[in-house]
C-alpha positions as CSV (number, residue, x, y, z in Angstrom):
1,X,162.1,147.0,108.9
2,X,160.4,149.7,111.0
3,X,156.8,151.1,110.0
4,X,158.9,154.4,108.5
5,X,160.9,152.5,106.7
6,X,157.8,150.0,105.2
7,X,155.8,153.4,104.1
8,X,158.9,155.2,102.6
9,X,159.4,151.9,100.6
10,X,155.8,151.9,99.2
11,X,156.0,155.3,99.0
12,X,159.1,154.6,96.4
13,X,157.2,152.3,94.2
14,X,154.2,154.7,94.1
15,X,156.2,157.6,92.7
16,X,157.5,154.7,89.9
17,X,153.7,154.1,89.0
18,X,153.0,157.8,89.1
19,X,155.8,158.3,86.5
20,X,154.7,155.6,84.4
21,X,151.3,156.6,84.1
22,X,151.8,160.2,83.8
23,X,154.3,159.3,80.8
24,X,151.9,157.0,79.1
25,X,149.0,159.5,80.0
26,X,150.8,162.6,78.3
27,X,152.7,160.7,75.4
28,X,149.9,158.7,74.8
29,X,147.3,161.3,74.6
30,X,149.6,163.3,72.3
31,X,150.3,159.9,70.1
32,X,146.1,159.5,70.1
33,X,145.2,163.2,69.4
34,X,148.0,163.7,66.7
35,X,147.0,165.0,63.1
36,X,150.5,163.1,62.5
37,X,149.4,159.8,63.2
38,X,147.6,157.3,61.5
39,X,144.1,157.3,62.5
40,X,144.5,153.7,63.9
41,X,146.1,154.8,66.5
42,X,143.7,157.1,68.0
43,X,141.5,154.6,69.6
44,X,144.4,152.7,71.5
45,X,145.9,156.1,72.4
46,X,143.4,157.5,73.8
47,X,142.9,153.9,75.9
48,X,146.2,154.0,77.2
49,X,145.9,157.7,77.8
50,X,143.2,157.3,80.1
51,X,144.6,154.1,81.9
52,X,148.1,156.0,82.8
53,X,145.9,159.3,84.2
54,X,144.0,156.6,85.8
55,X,146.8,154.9,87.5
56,X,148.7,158.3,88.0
57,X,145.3,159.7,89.7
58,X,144.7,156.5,92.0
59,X,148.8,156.6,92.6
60,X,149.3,160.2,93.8
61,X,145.8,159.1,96.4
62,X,147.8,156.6,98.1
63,X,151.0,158.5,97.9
64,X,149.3,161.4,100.0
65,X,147.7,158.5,101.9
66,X,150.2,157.2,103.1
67,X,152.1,160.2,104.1
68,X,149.2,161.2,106.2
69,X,149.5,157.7,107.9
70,X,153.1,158.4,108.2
71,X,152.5,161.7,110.3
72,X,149.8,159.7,112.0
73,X,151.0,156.8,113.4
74,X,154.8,157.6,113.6
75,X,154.7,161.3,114.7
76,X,156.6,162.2,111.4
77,X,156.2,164.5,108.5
78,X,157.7,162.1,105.5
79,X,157.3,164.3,102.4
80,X,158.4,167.8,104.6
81,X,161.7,166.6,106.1
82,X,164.9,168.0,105.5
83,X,165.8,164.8,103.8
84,X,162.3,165.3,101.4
85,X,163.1,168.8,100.5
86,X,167.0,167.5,99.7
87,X,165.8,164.9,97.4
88,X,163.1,167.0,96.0
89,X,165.8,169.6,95.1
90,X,168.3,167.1,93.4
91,X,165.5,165.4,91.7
92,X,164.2,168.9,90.2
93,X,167.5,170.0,89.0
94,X,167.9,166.4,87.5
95,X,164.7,166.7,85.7
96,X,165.8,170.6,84.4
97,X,168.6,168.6,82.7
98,X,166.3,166.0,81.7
99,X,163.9,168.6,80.0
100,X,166.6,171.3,78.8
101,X,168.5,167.9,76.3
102,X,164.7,166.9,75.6
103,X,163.7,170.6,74.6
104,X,166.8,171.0,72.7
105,X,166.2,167.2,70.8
106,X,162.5,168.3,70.1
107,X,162.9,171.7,68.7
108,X,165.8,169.8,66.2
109,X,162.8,167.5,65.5
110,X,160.1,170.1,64.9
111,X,162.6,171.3,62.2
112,X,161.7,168.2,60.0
113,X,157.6,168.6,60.3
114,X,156.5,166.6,63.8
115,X,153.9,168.2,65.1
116,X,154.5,170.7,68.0
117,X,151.6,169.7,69.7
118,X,152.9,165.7,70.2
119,X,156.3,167.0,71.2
120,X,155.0,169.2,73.7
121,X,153.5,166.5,74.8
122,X,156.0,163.7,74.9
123,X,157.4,167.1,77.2
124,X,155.6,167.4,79.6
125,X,155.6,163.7,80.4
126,X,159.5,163.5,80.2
127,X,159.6,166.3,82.9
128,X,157.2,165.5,85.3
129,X,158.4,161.5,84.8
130,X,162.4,162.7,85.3
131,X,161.5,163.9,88.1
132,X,159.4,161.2,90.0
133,X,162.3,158.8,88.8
134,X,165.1,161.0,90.0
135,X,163.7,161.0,93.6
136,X,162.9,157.9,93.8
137,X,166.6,157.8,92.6
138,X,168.3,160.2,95.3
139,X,165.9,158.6,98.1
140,X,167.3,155.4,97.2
141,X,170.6,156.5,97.0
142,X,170.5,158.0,100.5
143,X,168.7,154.8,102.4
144,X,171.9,153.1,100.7
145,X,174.5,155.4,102.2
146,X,175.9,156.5,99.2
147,X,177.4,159.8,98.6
148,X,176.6,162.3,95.8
């Protein structure tokens, strides 16, 4: 395995833990902040809320990082490439699809009392976390050979 291929793979597992925590940093602030929820649940969501936007902020540092030592030592923009923009583009309609169900699901929910601002929420995290996954997803998919 080639230096390329060594960052592209860290690079991977980054966008994983940059999903994660900006899922549990979004759902879990709207859990912690919710009128909705019992008041127990504040103190632990607002814990986990700042741990995922922790590991989400440290995660998108190396990501950057290590694209910048991509272009450094091997000559080669990583996240700018044809490839990069392809998978960027399949993973953003991907998450359009992901966030178009989930908007339809949430407004069926808001019709039985949930509060609007949990669900927008729970949202945003879903979208931006669709899409991290679904390139990781299609970058995969691509190193692998397969075909769409």
């Amino acid at each position: 395995m080639d230096e390329l291929e060594k960052i592209n793979v860290r690079m991977r597992a980054l966008l994983l833990c940059q999903a994660a925590g900006f899922f549990a940093w979004q759902a879990a602030d709207g859990i912690g902040g919710s009128h909705q929820t019992p008041d127990s649940w504040m103190g632990p969501g607002l814990v986990i809320s700042g741990i995922g936007f922790g590991l989400w902020l440290v995660t998108i540092i190396l990501y950057f990082g290590d694209a910048f030592r991509a272009y450094k030592t091997v000559g080669y923009d990583i996240i700018n490439d044809e490839w990069a923009r392809d998978v960027r583009r399949r993973a953003a309609e991907a998450a359009f699809w992901v966030i178009t169900v989930a908007t339809v699901l949430a407004m069926t929910i808001n019709q039985f009392g949930l509060d609007g601002g949990l669900l927008l929420k729970v949202l945003t995290g879903l979208s931006v976390s669709s899409f991290f996954l679904a390139a990781v997803h299609y970058d995969r998919q691509g190193e692998t050979g397969a075909e769409e």
